[in-house]
N, C-alpha and C positions, 0 to 999 in steps of 0.2 A: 502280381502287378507287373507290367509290362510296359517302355516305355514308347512313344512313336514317335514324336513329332516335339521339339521345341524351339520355341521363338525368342530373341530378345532384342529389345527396340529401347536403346538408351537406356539400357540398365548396366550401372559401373562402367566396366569397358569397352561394351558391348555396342555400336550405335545400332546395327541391326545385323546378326549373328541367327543365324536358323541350323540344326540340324536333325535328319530324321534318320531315328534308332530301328535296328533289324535286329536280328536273332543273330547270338552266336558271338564270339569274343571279339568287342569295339574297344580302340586305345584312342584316346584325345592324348594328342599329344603337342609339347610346346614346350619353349624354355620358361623359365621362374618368371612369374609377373606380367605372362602372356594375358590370362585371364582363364582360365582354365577347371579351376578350382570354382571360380564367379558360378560357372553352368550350373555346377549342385548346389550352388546359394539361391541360383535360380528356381531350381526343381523344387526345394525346400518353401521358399516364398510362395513359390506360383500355388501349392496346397494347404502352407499353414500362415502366410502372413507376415503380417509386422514385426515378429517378435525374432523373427530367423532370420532376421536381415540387420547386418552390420550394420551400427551408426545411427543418424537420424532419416527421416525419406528424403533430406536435398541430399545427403551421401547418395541413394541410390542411383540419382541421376547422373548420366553420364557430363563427363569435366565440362566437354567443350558444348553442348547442346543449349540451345536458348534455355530460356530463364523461364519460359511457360512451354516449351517441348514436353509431348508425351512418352511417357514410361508404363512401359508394356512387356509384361510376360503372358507368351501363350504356350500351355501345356499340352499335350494329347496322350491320354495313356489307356491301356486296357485294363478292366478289375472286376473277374467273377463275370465273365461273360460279356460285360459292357463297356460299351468307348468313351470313356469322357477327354471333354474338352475346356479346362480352366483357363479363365483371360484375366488378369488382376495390374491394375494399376495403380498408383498411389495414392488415391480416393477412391477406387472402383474393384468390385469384381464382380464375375459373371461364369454360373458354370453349367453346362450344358452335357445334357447324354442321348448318345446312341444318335447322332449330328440331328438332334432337334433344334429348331429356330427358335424356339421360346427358353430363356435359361431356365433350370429348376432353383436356382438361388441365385439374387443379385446383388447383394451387400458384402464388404467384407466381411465382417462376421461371420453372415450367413452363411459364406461358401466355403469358409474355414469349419463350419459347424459339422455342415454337410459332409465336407472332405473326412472327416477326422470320426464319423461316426461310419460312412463307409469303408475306409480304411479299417476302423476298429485299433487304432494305434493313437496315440498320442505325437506329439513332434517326436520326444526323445526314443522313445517305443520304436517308431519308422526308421529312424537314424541308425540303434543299432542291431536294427533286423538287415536291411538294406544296405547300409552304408557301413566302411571301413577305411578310417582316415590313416592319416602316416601314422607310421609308428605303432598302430594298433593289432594287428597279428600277433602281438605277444601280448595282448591286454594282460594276462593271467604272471604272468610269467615276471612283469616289469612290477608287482605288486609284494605284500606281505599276508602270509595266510589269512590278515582279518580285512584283510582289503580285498582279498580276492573273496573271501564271503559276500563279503559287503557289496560291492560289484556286479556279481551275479545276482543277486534278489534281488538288486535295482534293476539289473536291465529286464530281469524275465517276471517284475513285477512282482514281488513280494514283497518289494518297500511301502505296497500299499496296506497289508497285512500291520505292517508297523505303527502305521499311521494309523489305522482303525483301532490299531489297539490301545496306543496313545490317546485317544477321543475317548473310546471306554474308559480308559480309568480318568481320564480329568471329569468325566460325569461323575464317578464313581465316588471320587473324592465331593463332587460338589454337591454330591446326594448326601452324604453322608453329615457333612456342613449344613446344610439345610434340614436334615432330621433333629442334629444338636441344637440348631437355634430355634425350633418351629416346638420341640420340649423343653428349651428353657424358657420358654415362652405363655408356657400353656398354664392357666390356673389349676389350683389343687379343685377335686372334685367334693372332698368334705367342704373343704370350705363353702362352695358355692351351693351346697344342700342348706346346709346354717344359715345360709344369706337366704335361701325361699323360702325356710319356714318364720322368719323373723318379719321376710316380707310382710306373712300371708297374715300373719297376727297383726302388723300394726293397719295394714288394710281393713281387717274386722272392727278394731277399735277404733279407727277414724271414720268409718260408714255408720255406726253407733250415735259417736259426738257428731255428724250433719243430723243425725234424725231429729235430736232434740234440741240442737240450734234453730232447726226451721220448726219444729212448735213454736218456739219461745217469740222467732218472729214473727209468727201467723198472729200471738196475741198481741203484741205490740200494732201489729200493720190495722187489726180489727177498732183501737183505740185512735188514731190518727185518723181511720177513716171518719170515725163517730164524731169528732171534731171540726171535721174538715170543712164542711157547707159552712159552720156559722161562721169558721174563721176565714172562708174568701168572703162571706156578705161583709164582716167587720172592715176589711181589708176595701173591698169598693168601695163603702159608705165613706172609709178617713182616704181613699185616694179623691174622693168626687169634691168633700171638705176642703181637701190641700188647694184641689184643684180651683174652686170657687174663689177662697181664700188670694190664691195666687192672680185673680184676671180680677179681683175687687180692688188688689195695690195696683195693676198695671192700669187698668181704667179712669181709679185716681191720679193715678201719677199722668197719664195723656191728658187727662181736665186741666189740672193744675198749667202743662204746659202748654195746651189753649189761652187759658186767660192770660199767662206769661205773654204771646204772641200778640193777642187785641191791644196790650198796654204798648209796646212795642211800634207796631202799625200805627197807635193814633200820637207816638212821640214824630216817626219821621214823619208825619202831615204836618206839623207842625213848624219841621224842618223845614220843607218847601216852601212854605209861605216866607218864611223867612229869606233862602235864597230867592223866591223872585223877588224883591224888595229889594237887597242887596246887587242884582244884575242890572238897574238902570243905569246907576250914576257910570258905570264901568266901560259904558258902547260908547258914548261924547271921547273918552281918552283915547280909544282905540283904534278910531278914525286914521290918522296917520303912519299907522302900524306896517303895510303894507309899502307902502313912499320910502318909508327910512329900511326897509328889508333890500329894496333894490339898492340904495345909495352905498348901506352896509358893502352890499359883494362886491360895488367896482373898486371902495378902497381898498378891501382886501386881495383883489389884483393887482393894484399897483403896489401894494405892502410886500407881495410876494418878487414882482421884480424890482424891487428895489433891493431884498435879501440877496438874488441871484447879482445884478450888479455889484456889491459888498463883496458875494465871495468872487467873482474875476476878478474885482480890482486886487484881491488876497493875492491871488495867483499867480496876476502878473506880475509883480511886486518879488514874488519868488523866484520866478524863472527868470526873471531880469536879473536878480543877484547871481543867478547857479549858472550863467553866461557869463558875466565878467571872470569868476571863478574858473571854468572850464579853458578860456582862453589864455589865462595869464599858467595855466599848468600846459596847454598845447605848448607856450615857446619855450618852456623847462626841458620839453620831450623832448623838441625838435632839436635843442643845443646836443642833448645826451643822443640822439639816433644817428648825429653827423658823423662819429669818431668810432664807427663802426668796425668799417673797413679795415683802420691800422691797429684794432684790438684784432683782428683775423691773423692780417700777415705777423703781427707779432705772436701769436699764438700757434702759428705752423712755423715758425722758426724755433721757435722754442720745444715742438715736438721733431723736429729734426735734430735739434743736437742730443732728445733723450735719445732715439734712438740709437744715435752712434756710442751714447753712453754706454745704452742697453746691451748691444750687441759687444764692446768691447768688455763689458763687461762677464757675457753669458762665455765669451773663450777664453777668457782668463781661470773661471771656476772650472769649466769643464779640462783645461789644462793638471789642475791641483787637484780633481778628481781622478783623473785618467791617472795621473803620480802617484797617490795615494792606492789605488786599484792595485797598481800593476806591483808597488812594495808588498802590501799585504799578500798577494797571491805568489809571488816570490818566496814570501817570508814562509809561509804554510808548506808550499813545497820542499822547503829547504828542511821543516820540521818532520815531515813525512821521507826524506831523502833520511834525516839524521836515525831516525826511528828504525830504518829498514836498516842500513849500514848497524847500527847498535845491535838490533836482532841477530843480522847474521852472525858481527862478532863473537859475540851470545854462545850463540851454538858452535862456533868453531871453537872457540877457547873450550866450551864442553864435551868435544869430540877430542880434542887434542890431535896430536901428528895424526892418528889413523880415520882422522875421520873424512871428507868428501869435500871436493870443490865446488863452493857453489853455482859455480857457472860451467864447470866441465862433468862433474859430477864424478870424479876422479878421487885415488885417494892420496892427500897432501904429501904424507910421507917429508920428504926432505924439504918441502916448497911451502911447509906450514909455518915457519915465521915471515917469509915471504911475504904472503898473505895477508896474516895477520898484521904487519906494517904496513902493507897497503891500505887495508880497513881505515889503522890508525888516521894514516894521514890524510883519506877521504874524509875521516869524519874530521878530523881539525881543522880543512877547508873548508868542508859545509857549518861547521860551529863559529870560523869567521864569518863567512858570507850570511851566514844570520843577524850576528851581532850589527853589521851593516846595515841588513835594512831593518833591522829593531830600531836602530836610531835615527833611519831616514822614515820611519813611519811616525816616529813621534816627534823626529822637524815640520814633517806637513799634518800633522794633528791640528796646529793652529790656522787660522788663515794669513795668508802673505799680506806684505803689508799694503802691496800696492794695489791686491784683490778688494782691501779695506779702504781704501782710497777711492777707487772705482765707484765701489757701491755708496758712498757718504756722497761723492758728486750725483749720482745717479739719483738721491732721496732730493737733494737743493733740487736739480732740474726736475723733477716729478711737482714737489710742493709747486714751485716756478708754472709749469702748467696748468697744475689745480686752482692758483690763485687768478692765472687768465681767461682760466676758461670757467669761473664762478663769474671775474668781470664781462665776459661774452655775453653769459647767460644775462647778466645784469642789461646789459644797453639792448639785445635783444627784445627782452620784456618790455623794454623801456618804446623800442619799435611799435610791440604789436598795441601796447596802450596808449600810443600814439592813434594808430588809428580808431582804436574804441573811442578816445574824445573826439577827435572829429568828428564821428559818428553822433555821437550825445550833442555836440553843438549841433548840428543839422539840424537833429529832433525839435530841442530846444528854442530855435528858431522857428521853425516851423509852427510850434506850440504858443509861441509868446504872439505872432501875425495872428494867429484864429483868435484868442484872447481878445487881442484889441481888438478884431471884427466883430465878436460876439457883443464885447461891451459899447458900441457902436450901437448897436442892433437893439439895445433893451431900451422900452420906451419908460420918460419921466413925469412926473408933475404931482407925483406921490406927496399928501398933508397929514402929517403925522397926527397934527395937535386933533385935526377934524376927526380923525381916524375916530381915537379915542373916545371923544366925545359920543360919536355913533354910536359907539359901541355900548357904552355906557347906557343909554338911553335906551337902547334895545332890546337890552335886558332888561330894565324896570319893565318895557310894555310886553315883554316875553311872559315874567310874571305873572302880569295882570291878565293876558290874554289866557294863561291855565288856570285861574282862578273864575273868569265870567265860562269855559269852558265846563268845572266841576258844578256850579250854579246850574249851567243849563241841563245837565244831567241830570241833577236832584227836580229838577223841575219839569223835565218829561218822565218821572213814576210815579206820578200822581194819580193817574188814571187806574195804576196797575195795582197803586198801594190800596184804594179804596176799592176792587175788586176783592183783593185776597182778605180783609174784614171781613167783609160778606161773609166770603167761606168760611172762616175759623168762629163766626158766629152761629151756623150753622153745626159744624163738628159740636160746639160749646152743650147746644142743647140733645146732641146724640148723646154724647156720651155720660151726660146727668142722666139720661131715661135711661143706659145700659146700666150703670153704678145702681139705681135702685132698686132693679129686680133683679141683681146676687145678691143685694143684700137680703130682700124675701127668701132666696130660692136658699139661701146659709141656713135661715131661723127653722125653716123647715125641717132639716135633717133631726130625726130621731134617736141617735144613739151618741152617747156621751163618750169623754175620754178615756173614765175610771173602766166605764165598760170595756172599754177597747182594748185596755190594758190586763184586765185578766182573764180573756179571750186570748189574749196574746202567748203568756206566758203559759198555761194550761197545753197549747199547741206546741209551742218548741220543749215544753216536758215530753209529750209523748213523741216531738221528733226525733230527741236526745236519746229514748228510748228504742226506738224503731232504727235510728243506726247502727248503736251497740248490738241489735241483737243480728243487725246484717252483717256487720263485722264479722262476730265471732262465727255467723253461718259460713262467709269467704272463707274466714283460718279452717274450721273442723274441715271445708270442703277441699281445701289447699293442701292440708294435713293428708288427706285421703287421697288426693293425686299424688303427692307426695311417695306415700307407701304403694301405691301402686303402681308408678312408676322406679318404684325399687326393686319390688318383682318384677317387672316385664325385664330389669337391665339382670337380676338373677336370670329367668328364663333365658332371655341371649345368651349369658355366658354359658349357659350348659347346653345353646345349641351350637356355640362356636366351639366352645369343647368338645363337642360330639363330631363336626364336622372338621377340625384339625386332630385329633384323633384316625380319623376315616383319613385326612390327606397323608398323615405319617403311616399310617400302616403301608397306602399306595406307594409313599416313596421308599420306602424299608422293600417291598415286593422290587421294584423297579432299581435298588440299589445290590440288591442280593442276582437278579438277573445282570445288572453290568458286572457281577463278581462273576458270575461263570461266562461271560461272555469275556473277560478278560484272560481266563483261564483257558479258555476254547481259543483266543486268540495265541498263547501259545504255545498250546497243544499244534495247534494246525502247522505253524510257524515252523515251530521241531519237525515235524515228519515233514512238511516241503522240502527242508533242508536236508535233511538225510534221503531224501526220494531225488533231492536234485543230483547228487554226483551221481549215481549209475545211470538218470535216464543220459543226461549227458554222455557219460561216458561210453551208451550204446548207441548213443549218434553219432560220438566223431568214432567210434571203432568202425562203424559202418562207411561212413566216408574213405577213413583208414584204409580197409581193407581193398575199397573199389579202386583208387588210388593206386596202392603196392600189389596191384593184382593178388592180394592175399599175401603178402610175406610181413608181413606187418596184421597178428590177429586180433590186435584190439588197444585203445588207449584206457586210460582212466582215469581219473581225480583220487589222491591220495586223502587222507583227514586234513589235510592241512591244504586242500584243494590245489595241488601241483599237479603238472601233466609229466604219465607216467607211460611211455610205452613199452608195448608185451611182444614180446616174438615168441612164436609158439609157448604163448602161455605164461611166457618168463618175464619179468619188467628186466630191461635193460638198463643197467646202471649207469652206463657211458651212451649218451646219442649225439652225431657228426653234427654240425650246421645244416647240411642240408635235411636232416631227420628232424632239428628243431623245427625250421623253417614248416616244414610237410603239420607237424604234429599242431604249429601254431595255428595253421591254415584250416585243421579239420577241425579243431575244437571254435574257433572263432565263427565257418559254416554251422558247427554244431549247436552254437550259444543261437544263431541266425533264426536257424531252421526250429528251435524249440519257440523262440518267438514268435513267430510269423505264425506256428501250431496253435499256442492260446489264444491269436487274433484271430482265428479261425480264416487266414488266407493262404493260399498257396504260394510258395517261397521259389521266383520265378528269375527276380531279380536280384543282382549283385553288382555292387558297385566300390570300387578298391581305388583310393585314391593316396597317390603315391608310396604307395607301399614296398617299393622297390628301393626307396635311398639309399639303405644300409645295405645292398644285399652284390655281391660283385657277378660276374656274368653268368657262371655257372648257375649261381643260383635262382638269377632273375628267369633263367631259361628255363628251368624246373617246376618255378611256379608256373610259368605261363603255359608249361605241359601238365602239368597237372591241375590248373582252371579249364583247359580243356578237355579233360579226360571226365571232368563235372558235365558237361554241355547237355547228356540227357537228364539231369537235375534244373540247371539253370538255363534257362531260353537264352536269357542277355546275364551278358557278362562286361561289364563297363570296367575298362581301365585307365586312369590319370595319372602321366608319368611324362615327367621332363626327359628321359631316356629315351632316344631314338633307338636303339638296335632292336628293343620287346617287339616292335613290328612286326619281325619276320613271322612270330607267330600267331600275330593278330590277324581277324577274319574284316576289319574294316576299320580303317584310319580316320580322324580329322585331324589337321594338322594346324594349331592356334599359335598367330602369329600377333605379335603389334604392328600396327602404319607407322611408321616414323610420321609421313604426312598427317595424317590426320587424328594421330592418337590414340585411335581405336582398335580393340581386337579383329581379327579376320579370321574366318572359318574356312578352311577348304578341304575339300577329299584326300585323302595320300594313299601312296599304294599300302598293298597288303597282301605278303605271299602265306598268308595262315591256311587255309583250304590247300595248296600245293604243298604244304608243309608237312599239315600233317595227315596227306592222302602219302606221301610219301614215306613217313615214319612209321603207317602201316602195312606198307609195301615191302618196310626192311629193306629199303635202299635210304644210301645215306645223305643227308642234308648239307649244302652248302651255309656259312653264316646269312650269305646276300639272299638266301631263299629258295635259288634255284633248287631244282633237282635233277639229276642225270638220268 
């Protein structure tokens, strides 16, 4: 793999950063935080994705770019003869070969799929074939012999061997689990022999008892038949009897209530004549029926306003009272809203002198506050003064003469009773000066008396306001329901003129006594008039009464000719009751019989299904025994293969491991030797996988820094170069990033001679190093800076005297640091 060409467009630091890779030793070079490091987070993304990339996708986007800006890596590399070109965004990618317009894959996924199957690596697989972070030149070395096992099979892929082996035995086990329960599961095989031959017998003897259930009902069925005709003729003959029987009551019973109906019809004829008879004398009375209907309704007009006159005179009679009322409370008001004014000004004089009470009050307490305060804080100090003064004594009286001044730090010698009496008499003055204000804290514990004075005027002058300005509130109220009467007399007035206009307005000349009288009279001919009314009614159905006669005379003689031919068509019938009755019973004998024997044919037949659905469930069980048999042996076969496939796992395992130190060890002696022009014949991996180098043939016990550094560097190509061999790729590139931390100049110059004394192994040779001076031996520079403006990384070209370097080191003339050459 080869790298060409890389883009990046707002990814992390990058707003848009390009560089294109050539052959032969490149250093990207920058200080810490440049973005430098970003590039191979780049490379890494741009062929495997999501999953290599620090963070979430709004991390990948660069800080200051809009909030929908795209992000964009483009890749260009060579692999196994072809050019591809990967483009991947943070929703998109797209990869293309050999500069074709159409991608061969355009998801990400898909081009992660692609990538990773032409590669033949996996992410981690590529990383540590290709790639070599800080620190990692001694991968082996910074480890313990089962971590440096451990290490190696992971990166050159035998940790997959583990894994497979792991899967075989969890099958192995779950095969094994699944045979135990699949045989304690399985029924015993006597057993289910016993069960068919048990079957097969009671199926013989149940097919027996049907045969001679169904004779016994062939003869019963043969009897029921033999009876059968006479006993539906018996059966029609007493239905057709019932039936006669049944329309000779109903035919009589219709006759009957015929003649009921003729007697009926010739009563109301009767009736009729009578009401006409009764409706003459009734029409003379009823003559003025009409005359006294209209006179009725004008009294009852004038009855009605004379009620509406009654209630205004009510009304007005009311509102006349709720006026005199109204006004004799207006002059109550008006007295109380006059003396407004000097309830005010006496009620603002009176909050004028609280205030000065007030106020003379709040600096009197804050005086005996501030007293109180400034004693107690006095007083604590004086306790804390006494406290210190005691301590020290303390310790000087415990040091005696030889001990130290507590302010010179000296020692007392002659000056310690000195001292000591000074103590004394500090503290005797601060033990007065306490007593002092102990006693002036507890004269102002109480309140003064004039501070109590203050406050007792201040409670009269508070009450004093409260009780004017309750009377305030009082004449106030008194104002505003001042104007509400007003207001209700106006109404009032207003209400009492419509009153008398209204009763003005209602017309008179309403007679009670006549009223009554009307009334009275109106009602009797009321009476009378529904009474010639029900007359004339009974006397227009008379036309209709003697039609319906007719007909129900009529009906009378149908249904006497229907009544006496059933009674003929009764006498007729030929078969008697007695008969009928042991016809009857003869037939439900042999029915009783003909069911019994159907019965017990169901049960023998029942019985028989029975048993031979006992055999069919024997039969199953000895075919599911037969075929969980057949599955146990396959899993028993299938459990005994994952036993040697587990054992093959490792088998294999072992010999990788023993196969892995030497092949290693003759890849980096090879390196080794091209390297040390041959003075160095070969490295090795010890048992405990340590790196061991041989000078002619010897392991050397003791090797310098710069021998570690060389040994770390071949075995680490060597770990490279066996990877890239089972991907079956050619091992082209190398990529070392910051590898030089630890290493001081000498040494960082050694490597760089010796990556390039690689260059007909490795085409590119990529190096990341915050060290400016490796330059001089690099074949091509970029040098990754930050904008202060703009906060983004910058790419630019730098020089690079590597070619003049080391045309010059093969010339055997000698190198300046700066690069020149003489």
């Amino acid at each position: 793999m080869k790298l060409e060409r890389l883009r990046l467009l707002n990814f992390r630091q990058h707003e848009d950063s390009t560089l294109v890779f050539e052959d032969g030793l490149t250093g990207i070079i920058g200080p810490n935080g440049a973005g430098k490091s970003t590039l191979l987070e780049a490379v890494a993304w741009a062929l495997y994705g999501g999953d290599t990339a620090r963070g979430g996708k709004e991390s990948i986007r660069f800080a200051r770019a809009a909030a929908r800006s795209q992000v964009r890596v483009e890749l260009d590399f060579d692999l196994s003869g072809h050019r591809y070109r990967v483009v991947r965004g943070l929703s998109m990618a797209e990869l293309y070969v050999d500069d074709g317009e159409q991608p061969i894959a355009n998801s990400a996924t898909g081009v992660s799929d692609v990538l990773q199957r032409r590669l033949g690596m996996t992410r981690d697989e590529f990383f540590n074939t290709y790639f070599a972070g800080q620190k990692e030149l001694a991968v082996l070395a910074a480890r313990s012999a089962v971590e440096r096992a451990q290490f190696l099979s992971r990166v050159l892929g035998y940790e997959r061997l583990r894994v497979a082996q792991e899967l075989a035995d969890q099958r192995r086990r779950d095969l094994r689990y699944e045979i135990q329960g699949m045989r304690s599961g399985m029924p015993d095989a006597a057993a289910i022999e016993a069960e068919e031959a048990e079957a097969a017998r009671a199926v013989e003897a149940s097919r027996a008892r049907v045969v001679d259930a169904e004779i016994e009902r062939s003869r019963v069925q043969a009897q029921v038949d033999a009876v059968a005709p006479r006993w539906e003729e018996a059966q029609r003959q007493r239905d057709e009897r019932q039936q006669m029987e049944a329309d000779i009551r109903v035919t009589q019973t219709e006759l009957a209530a015929q003649r009921r109906n003729v007697e009926r019809l010739a009563a109301e004829l009767r009736h009729v004549d009578e009401a006409r008879s009764a409706l003459a004398p009734l029409a003379a009375e009823l003559g003025q029926f009409d005359d006294l209907g209209r006179e009725l309704a004008q009294l009852r007009d004038l009855a009605a306003h004379d009620g509406r006159r009654r209630a205004l005179s009510e009304q007005e009679a009311i509102i006349a009272s709720e006026l005199v009322a109204l006004r004799a409370q207006r002059e109550v008001l008006f007295e109380a809203a006059a003396g407004e004014e000097r309830v005010i000004e006496h009620l603002e004089s009176q909050r004028r002198r609280l205030d000065d009470v007030q106020g003379r009050l709040e600096l009197r307490r804050t005086d005996w506050v501030r007293d109180r305060q400034e004693a107690e804080t006095r007083r604590n100090a004086l306790r804390t003064q006494y406290a210190e003064l005691r301590d020290q004594r303390g310790r000087l009286v415990a040091r005696g003469e030889q001990g130290v001044c507590p302010t010179c730090q000296r020692p007392l010698l002659e000056h310690y009773r000195q001292v000591l009496d000074l103590l004394d008499n500090q503290m005797e003055s601060v033990n007065a000066d306490g007593s002092y204000y102990r006693a002036r804290l507890e004269q102002l514990d109480a309140m003064p008396g004039d501070l109590v004075e203050l406050d007792n005027e201040r409670r009269r002058v508070q009450q004093d306001v409260s009780a004017i300005e309750r009377r305030l509130a009082r004449t106030q109220a008194s104002v505003q329901q001042l104007e509400h009467v007003e207001r209700d007399i106006a109404a009032r007035e207003q209400r009492h003129a419509a009153l008398v206009r209204d009763l003005v307005a209602v017309p008179g000349g309403y007679d009670a006594a006549r009223h009554r009288a009307v009334e009275a009279e109106f009602g009797r001919l009321v009476e009378l008039s529904a009474q010639a009314n029900r007359l004339t009614t009974q006397v227009e159905r008379e036309s209709g009464l003697r039609r319906e006669i007719e007909n129900v005379g009529r009906s009378v003689e149908t249904l006497a000719a229907r009544d006496a031919g059933l009674v003929t068509r009764l006498a007729a019938l030929v078969m008697s009751e007695a008969e009928y009755v042991t016809l009857r019973d003869r037939h439900a004998s042999a029915a009783v019989e003909l069911q019994a024997a159907m019965v017990a044919t169901a049960a023998a037949t029942e019985a028989m299904a029975a048993a031979q659905a006992a055999a069919d469930r024997a039969a199953t069980a000895r075919a599911n025994l037969a075929l969980a048999s057949q599955r146990v042996e396959a899993l028993e076969r299938e459990r005994q293969l994952h036993e040697e496939l587990h054992r093959a796992y490792s088998d294999l395992r072992t010999d990788l491991n023993h196969a892995m130190r030497p092949e290693l060890s003759d890849l980096a002696s090879a390196f080794l030797a091209e390297l040390t022009d041959a003075r160095y014949t070969g490295l090795e991996l010890d048992d405990k996988y340590r790196i061991v180098v041989l000078e002619d043939g010897v392991p050397k016990p003791v090797i310098s820094g710069g021998e570690e550094d060389l040994a770390n560097l071949v075995m680490r190509l060597a770990i490279s170069q066996m990877i890239a061999e089972r991907a079956g790729q050619a091992f082209s590139l190398l990529v070392l990033d910051e590898v030089f931390g630890s290493l001081d100049d000498i040494r960082r110059q050694n490597v760089v001679s010796l990556l390039r004394g690689l260059q007909d192994r490795f085409e590119q040779v990529i190096l990341i190093t915050h060290i400016e001076d490796v330059r001089d031996g690099l074949d091509h520079v970029f040098e990754v800076r930050r904008d202060e403006h703009t906060g983004a990384s910058v790419i630019a070209r730098g020089s690079a005297r590597g070619r003049e370097f080391a045309d010059a080191i093969a010339a055997g003339e000698p190198a300046e640091p700066g690069g020149r050459t003489e």
